[in-house]
C-alpha positions in Angstrom: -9.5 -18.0 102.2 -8.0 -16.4 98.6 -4.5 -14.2 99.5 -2.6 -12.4 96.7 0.1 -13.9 95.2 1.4 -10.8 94.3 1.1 -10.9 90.8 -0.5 -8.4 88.8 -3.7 -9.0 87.0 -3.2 -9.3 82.6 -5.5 -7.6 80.4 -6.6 -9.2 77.0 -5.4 -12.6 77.8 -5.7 -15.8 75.1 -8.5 -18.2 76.6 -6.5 -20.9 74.3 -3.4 -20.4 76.3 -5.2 -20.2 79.6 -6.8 -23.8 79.1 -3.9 -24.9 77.4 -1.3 -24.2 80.1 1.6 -26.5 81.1 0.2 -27.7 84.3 0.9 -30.1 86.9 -1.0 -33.7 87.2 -4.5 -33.7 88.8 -3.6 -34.7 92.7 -0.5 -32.5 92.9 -0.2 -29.9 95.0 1.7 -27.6 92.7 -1.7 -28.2 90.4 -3.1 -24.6 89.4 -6.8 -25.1 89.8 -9.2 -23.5 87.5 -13.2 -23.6 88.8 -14.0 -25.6 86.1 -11.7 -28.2 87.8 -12.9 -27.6 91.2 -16.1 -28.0 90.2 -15.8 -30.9 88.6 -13.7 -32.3 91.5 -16.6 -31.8 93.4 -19.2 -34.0 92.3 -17.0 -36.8 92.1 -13.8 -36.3 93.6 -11.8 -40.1 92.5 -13.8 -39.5 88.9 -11.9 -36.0 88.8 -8.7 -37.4 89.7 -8.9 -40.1 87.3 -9.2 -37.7 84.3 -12.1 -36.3 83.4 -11.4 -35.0 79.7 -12.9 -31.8 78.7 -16.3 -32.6 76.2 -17.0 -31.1 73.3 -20.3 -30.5 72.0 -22.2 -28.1 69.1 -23.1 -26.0 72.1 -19.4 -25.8 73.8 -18.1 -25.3 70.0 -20.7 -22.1 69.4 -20.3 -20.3 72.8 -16.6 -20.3 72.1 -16.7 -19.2 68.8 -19.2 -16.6 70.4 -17.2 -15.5 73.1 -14.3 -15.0 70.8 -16.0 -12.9 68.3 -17.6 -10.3 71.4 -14.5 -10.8 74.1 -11.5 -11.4 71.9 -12.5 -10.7 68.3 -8.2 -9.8 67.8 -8.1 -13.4 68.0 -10.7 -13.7 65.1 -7.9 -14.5 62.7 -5.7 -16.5 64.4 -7.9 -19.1 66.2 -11.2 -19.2 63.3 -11.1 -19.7 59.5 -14.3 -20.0 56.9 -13.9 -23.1 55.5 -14.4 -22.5 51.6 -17.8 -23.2 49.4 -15.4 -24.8 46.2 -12.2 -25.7 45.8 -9.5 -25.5 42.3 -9.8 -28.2 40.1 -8.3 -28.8 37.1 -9.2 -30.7 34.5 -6.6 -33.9 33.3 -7.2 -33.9 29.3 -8.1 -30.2 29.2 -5.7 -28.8 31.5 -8.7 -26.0 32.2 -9.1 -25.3 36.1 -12.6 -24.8 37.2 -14.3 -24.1 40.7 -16.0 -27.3 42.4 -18.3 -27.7 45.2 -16.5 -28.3 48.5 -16.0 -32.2 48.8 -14.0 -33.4 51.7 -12.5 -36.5 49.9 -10.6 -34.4 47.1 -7.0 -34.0 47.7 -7.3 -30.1 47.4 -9.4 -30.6 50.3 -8.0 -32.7 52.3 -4.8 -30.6 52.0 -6.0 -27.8 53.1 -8.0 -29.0 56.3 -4.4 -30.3 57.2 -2.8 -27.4 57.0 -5.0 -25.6 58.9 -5.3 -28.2 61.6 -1.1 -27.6 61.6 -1.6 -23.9 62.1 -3.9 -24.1 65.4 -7.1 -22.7 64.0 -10.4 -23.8 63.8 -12.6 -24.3 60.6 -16.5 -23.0 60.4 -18.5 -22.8 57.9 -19.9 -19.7 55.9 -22.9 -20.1 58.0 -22.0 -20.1 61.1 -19.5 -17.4 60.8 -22.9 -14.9 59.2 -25.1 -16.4 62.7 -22.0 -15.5 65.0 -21.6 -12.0 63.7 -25.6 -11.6 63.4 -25.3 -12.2 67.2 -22.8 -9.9 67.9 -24.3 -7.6 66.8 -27.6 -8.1 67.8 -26.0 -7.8 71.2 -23.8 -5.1 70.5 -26.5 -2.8 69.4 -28.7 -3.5 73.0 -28.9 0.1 74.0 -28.1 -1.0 77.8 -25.9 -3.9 77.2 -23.9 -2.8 74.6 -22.4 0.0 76.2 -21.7 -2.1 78.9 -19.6 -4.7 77.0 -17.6 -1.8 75.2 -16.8 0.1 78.6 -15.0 -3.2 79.9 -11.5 -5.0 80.0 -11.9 -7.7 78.4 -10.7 -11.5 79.1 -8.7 -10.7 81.8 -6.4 -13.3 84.0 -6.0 -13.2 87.8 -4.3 -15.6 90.4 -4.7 -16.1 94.1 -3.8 -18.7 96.4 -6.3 -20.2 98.6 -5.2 -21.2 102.2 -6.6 -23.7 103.8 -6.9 -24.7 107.6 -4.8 -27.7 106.9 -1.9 -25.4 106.2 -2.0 -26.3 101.7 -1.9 -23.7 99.8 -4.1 -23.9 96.1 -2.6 -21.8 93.6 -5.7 -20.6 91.6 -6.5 -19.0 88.3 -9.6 -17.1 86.5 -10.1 -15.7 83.6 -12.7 -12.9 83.7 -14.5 -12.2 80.6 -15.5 -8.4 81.4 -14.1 -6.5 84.0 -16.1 -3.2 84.0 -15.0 0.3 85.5 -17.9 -0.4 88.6 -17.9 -2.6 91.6 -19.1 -6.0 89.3 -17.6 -8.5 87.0 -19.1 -10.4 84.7 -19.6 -13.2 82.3 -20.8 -14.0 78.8 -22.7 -16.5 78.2 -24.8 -18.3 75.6 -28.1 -20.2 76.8 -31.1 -21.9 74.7 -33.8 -19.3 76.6 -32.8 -16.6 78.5 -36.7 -16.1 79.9 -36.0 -15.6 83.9 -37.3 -18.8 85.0 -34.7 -20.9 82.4 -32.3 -18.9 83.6 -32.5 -19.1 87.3 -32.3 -23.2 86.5 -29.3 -22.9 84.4 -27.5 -20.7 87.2 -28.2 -23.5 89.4 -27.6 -26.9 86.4 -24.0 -25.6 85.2 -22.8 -23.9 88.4 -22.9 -19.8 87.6 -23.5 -19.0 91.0 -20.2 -21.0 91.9 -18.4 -19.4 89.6 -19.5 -16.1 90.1 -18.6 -16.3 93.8 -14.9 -18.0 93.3 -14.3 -15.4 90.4 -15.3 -12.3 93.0 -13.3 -13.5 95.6 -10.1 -14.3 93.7 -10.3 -10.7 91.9 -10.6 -9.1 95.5 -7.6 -11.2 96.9 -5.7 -10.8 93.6 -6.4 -7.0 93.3 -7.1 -5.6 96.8 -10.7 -4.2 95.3 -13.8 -4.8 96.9 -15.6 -6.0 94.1 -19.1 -7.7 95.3 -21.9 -7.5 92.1 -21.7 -10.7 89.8 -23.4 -9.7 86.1 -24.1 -12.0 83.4 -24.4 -11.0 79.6 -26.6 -13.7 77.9 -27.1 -14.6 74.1 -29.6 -17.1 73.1 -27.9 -19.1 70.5 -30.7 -19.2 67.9 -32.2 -16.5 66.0 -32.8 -13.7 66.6 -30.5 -13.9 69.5 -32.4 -12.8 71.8 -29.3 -10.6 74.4 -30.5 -10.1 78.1 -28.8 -8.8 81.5 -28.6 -10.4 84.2 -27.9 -9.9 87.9 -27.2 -13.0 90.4 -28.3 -12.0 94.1 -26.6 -11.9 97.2 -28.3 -14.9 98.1 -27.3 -17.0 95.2 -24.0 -15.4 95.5 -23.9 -16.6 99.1 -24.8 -20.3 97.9 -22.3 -20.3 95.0 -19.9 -18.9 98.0 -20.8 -21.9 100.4 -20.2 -24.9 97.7 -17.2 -24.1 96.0 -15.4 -23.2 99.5 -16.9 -26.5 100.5 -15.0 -28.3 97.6 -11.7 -26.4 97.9 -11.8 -27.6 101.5 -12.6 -31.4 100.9 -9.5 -30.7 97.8 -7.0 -30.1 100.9 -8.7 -32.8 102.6 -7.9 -35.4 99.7 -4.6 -33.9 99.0 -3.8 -34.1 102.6 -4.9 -37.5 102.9 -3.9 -38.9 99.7 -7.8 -40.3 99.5 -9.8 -39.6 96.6 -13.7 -40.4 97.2 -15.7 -42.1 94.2 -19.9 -41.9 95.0 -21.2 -43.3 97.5 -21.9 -46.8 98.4 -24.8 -48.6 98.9 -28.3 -47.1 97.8 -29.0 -43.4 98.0 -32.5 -42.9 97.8 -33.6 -40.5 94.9 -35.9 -37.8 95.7 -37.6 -35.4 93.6 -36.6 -31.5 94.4 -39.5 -29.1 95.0 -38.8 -27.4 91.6 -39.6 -30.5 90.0 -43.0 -31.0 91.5 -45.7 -30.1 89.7 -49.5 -28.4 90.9 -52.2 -30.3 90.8 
């Protein structure tokens, strides 16, 4: 179970920083797990502890420019810049300076894509930086939703320790997207169809029923409330950005519940044991699940 480690919650913290953190190697103890790392260790427990780097992707790339722009847009500055349409040239016989079209090979160009890869930021283009603030917006204004999003802390970072019956203790850490002033948390997130049947699936593919339950049960531990509603704010991420709300239910709260205790369990196990399970051996027969069968 999740106990307090005494530390106090932070408001309004940098996601960059939180996935970023000087952390200890993947088997150690001292390791502060995030669920993304639990539930990665999970499926493939020697494959996680091997080094599973983090993939990027265009859909990764636009639900973190996303997030910043609706959870931390302070950040808008410091983490994003519009790449530029032309660039200075000047002319060698004439001396006369004129505008070109962008064109990555040019020395100008180049330049200045190094310098901004020095600072830390991140360049976009013109057009995604219109489609990410058409989005916001389009969310923003949802009479329901909007509200909602406004009333809340935003990106907010809690620990807790989970002890297990081997006698390890995990140090853990979440960062909570919205924390609003009612008995739920919840998360932002960016999805390809937000009709209910898509969505129940994609709870279910990437695991939002897992994280829902860890990040309730850390913020209770961590903050001594009794938080038990899990919420997710969803944007398609074409146009027109179709925003919807959603609730998980207790019943896919209590499956999220069952398989990420499961994996911080079988963690302690291996970290207890020093043995690090790849997939099985031998055949494992493939069977289709009953949402994959169609009716005749």
């Amino acid at each position: 179970m999740f106990k307090s480690t005494g530390a106090p919650v932070v408001d309004s913290f940098d996601p960059r920083k939180y996935h970023a953190a000087e952390n200890a190697p993947r088997g150690n103890p001292k390791r502060v797990m995030t669920r993304s790392d639990l539930h990665s260790f999970g499926k493939c427990p020697r494959k996680w502890v091997n080094g599973v780097p983090r993939e990027a992707s265009t859909a990764l790339a636009w639900g973190s420019l996303f997030d910043c722009s609706v959870i931390t847009s302070w950040l808008m500055d410091t983490h994003y810049i519009v790449r530029p349409d032309t660039y200075p040239s000047t002319d060698a016989k004439t001396k006369v300076m004129t505008e070109k079209p962008w064109h990555g090979a040019s020395t100008w160009c180049k330049e200045w894509m190094e310098s901004v890869e020095a600072s830390g930021r991140t360049v976009i283009s013109a057009d995604d930086w219109s489609d990410v603030k058409a989005a916001t917006a389009r969310l923003l204004n949802e009479p329901e939703l909007g509200p909602y999003v406004l009333s809340c802390r935003k990106s907010v970072l809690a620990t807790a320790h989970w002890h297990d019956e081997t006698g390890i203790i995990v140090p853990v850490k979440i960062l909570v997207d919205l924390v609003p002033p009612d008995d739920s948390l919840a998360d932002l997130k960016t999805t390809e169809s937000a009709d209910p049947e898509s969505w129940e699936r994609s709870v279910s593919k990437w695991g939002y029923d897992y994280q829902a339950a860890m990040y309730l049960d850390v913020w209770n531990a961590a903050t001594g409330e009794n938080r038990t509603v899990f919420r997710h704010v969803v944007s398609e991420s074409k146009p027109p950005y179709e925003p919807a709300g959603r609730q998980l239910s207790e019943e896919f709260l209590r499956i999220g519940r069952a398989k990420y205790q499961r994996d911080m369990r079988r963690y302690c196990e291996c970290l207890a044991t020093g043995e690090w399970p790849g997939y099985n051996s031998g055949w494992l027969l493939t069977e289709p699940k009953p949402w994959m069968m169609t009716e005749e």
